[in-house]
N, C-alpha and C positions, 0 to 999 in steps of 0.2 A: 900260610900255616895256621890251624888252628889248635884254638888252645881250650882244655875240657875244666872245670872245674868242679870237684867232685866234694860236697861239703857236707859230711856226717857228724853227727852231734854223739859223741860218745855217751854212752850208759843213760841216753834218756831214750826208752821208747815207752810209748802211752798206752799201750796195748798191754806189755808187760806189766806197768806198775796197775793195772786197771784189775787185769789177772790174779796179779796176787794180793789186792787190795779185797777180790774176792773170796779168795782160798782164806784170807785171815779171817773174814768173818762168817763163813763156814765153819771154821775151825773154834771161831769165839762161841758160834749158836751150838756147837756140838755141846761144848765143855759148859755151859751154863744148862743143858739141858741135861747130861750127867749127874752136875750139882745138884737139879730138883729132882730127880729122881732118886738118886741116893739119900737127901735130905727127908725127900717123905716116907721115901718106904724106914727109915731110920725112926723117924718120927713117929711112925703108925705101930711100933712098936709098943708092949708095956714096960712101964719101971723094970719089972721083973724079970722081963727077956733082956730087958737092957743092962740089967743086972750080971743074967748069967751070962752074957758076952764080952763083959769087963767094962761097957762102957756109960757115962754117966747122961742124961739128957741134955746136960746144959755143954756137954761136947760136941755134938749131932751139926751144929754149921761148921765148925773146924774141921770135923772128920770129914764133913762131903765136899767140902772147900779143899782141903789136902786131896783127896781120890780123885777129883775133878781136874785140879791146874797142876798137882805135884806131879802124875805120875805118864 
């Protein structure tokens, strides 16, 4: 009589965490490239546009730092 032994390592495969080890930092290069884009063109702006849009200069990394990770 033989006997089969069949030994699977639950929730680890290497391929999967490799996968999504990837998609995270795809994900992470997306959102920091959001952030400087929205930080500059926010930036390239004058006082005065800045003005009429309600917002102030020394806000510009907050707001591209929110639109980027917040939303």
């Amino acid at each position: 009589m033989a006997h089969t032994a069949t030994l699977t390592h639950g929730g680890f495969n290497l391929t999967a965490h490799i996968a999504n080890f990837i998609e995270r930092v795809k994900e992470n290069r997306a959102r920091a490239n959001e952030y400087n884009r929205t930080f500059t063109e926010l930036q390239r702006l004058s006082n005065r546009e800045l003005d009429d849009i309600g917002l102030r200069r020394c806000d510009i990394a907050d707001i591209a730092r929110e639109h980027a990770y917040c939303s």
